[in-house]
C-alpha positions as CSV (number, residue, x, y, z in Angstrom):
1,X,134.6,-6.1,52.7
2,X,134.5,-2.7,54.8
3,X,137.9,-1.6,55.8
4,X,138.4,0.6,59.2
5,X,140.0,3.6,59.7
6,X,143.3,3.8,61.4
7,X,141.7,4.5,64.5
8,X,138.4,2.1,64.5
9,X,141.2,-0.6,63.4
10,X,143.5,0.5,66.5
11,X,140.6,0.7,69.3
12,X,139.0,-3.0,67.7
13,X,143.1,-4.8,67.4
14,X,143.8,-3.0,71.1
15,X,140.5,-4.5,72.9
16,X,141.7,-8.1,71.8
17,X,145.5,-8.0,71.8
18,X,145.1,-6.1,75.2
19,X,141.9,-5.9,77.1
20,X,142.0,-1.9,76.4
21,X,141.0,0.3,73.9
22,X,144.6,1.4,73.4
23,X,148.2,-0.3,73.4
24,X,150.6,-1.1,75.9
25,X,153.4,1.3,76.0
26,X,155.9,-1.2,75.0
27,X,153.6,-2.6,71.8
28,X,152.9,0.4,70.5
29,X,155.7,0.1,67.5
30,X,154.4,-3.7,66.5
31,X,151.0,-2.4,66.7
32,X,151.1,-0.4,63.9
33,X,153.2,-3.4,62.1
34,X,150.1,-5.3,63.0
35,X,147.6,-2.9,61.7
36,X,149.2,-2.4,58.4
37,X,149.8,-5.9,58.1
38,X,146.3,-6.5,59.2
39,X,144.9,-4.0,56.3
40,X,141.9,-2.6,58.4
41,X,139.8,-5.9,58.3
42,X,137.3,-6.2,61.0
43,X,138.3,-10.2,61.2
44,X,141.8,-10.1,60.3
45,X,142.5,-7.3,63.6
46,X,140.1,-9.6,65.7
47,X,141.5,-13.2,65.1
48,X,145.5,-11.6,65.1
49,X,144.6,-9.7,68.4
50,X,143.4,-12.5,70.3
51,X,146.1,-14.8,69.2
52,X,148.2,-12.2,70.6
53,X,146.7,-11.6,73.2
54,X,149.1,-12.2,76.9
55,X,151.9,-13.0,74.2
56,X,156.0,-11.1,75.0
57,X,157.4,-9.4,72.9
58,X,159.3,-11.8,70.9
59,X,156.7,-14.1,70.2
60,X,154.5,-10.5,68.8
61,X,157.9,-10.0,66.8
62,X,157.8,-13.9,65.5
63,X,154.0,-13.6,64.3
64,X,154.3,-9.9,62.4
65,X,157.7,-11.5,60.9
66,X,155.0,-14.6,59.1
67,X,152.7,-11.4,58.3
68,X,155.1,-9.5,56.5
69,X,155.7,-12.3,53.9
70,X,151.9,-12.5,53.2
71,X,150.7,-10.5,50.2
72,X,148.1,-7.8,51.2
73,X,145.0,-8.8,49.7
74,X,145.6,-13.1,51.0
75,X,143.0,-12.7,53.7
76,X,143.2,-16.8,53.7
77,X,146.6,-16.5,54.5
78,X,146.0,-13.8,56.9
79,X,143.6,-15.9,59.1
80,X,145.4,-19.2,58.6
81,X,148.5,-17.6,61.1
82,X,146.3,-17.9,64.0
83,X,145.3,-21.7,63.1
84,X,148.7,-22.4,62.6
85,X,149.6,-22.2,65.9
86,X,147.2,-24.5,67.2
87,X,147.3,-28.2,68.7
88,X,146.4,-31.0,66.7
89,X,143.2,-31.7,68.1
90,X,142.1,-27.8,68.4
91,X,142.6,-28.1,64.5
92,X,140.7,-31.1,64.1
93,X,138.2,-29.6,66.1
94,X,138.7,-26.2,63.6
95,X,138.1,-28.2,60.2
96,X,135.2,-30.3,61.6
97,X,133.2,-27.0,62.3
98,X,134.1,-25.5,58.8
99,X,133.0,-28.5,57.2
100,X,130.6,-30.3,59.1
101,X,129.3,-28.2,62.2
102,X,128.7,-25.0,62.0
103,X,125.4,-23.4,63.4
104,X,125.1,-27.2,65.5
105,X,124.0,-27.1,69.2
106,X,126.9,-26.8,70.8
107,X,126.5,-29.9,73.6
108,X,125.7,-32.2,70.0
109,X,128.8,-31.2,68.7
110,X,131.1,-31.7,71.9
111,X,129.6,-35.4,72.4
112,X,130.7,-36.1,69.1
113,X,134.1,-34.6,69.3
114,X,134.6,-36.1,72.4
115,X,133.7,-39.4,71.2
116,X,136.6,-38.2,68.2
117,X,138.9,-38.0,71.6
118,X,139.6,-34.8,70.9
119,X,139.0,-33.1,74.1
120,X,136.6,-30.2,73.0
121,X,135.6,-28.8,76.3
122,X,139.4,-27.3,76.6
123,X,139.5,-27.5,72.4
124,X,136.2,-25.2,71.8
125,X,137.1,-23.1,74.5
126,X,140.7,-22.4,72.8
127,X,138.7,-21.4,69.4
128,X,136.7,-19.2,71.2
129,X,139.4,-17.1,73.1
130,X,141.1,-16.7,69.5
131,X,137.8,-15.2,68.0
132,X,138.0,-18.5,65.7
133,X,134.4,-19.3,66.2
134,X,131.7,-17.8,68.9
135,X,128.5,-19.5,70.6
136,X,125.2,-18.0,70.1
137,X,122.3,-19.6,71.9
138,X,119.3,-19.5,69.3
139,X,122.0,-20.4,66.6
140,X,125.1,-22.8,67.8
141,X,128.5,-22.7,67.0
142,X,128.9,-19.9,64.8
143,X,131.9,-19.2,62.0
144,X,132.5,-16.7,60.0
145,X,132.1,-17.4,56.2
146,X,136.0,-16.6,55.7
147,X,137.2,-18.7,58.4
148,X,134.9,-21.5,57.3
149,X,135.9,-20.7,53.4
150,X,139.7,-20.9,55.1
151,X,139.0,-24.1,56.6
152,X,137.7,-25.9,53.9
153,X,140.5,-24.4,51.5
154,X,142.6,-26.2,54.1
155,X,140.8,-29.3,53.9
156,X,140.7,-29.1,49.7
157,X,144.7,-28.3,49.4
158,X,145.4,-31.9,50.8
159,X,144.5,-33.4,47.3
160,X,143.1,-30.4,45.4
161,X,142.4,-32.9,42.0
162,X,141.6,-36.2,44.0
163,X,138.8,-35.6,46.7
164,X,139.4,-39.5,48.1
165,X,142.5,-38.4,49.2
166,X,140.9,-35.4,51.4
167,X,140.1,-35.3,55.5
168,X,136.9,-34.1,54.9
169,X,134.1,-34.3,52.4
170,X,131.0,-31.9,52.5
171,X,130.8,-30.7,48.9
172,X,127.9,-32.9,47.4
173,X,129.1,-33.2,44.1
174,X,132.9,-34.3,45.8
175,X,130.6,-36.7,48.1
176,X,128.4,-38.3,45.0
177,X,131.8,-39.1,43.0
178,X,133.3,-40.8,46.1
179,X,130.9,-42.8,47.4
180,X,129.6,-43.9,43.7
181,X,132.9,-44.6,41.9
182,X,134.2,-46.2,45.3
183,X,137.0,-43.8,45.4
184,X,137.7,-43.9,49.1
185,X,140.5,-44.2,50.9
186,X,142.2,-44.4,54.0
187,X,142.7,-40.6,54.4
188,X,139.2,-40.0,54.6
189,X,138.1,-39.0,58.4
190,X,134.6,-37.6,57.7
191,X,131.8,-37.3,55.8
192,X,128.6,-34.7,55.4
193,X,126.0,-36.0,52.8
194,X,123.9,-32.4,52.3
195,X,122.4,-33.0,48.9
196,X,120.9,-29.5,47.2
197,X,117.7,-31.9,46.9
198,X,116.9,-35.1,48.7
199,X,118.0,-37.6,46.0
200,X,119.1,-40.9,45.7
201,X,122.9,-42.2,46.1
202,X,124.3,-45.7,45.3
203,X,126.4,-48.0,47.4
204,X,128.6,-51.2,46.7
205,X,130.0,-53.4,49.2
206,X,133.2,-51.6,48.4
207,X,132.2,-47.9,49.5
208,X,134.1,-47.9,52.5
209,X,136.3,-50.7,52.4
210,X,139.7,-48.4,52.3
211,X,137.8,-45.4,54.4
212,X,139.9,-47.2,58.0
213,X,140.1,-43.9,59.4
214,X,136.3,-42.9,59.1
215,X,135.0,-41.6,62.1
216,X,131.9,-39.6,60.7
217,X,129.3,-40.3,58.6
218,X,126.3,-37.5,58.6
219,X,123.8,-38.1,55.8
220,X,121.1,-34.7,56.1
221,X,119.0,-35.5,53.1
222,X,120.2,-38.2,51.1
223,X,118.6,-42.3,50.6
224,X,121.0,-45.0,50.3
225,X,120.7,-47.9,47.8
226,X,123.4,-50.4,48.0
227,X,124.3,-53.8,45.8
228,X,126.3,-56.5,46.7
């Protein structure tokens, strides 16, 4: 990944921490913290910038304190500062992108959200202003690959050997093993059948008995046999 100069980094972190192309007097200090901590990534200066963005002084000090215990190269650990600090359902909303939605129509995705009761029109709006995600007419809801990487890596550390025990399930291999070997349970909240080729997968009357929680199903390319 490119890496700006000191000055490309200063003039992109200064337009989204504070509308300008240069600091405020009294951030200029922390801005360099944030910089450095930052490491001259195009995403890491946008997403810290705009989640500091209208923030005083001690919360700035608070954030570049979490910053400093990150290791350099952790770009994951980087971005995940800014999720972090949101509500519960602007993360819901967060991890259903990265794993389910993105490049949707955006008014598709809100319905469905909504219908999750997780109030996307203030939600969406709230990943938006911290450069989490962007709308793009002729494409959707749009994510950068690290973000959506960070998501899912999210979503996979809640059982990282056991995917029935995950939020979310999108990886078809993850998907097959779960729904075949009726290895559901109640922790399961979504799932996105997206098979590399349309293909064939088998259901018992037990699939989904544990899945209570399951509030999406999305099957893009898959058939369904079942048994009793």
């Amino acid at each position: 990944m490119n890496e700006l100069d000191h000055n490309e980094a200063l003039q992109l972190f200064s337009r989204h921490a504070f509308q300008s192309d240069k600091p405020n007097d009294d951030f200029v200090e922390l801005t360099e913290h944030a910089l450095r901590y930052a490491g001259g990534l195009p995403l890491a200066l946008t997403v810290l910038g705009s989640d500091l963005y209208g923030r005083d002084i001690y919360h700035w000090k608070s954030a570049l304190e979490k910053y400093k215990r990150i290791p350099e190269k952790n770009i994951h650990e980087k971005l995940k500062i800014s999720y972090d600090g949101l509500e519960e359902s602007e993360k819901n909303i967060f991890l259903d992108i990265a794993c389910f939605f993105k490049g949707q129509n955006v008014e598709y995705v809100t319905k469905i959200l909504d219908s999750c009761g997780f109030f996307p029109d203030i939600g969406i709006k709230v990943l938006i202003d911290k450069s989490l995600i962007t709308i793009e007419s002729k494409i959707g809801l749009v994510m950068h690959d690290l973000l959506q990487d960070m998501g899912r890596e999210i979503v996979r550390q809640e059982s990282p050997k056991e995917p029935g025990k995950r939020s979310r399930l999108w990886f078809h291999e993850d998907v097959r093993y779960v729904l075949e070997e009726n290895m559901g349970t109640n922790k399961i909240e979504g799932i996105l059948v997206e098979l590399p080729k349309r293909d064939l997968i088998s259901l018992s009357s037990k699939t989904f008995k544990k899945m209570k929680r399951l509030r999406l199903f999305i099957s893009r390319n898959a058939c369904f046999s079942g048994n009793a």
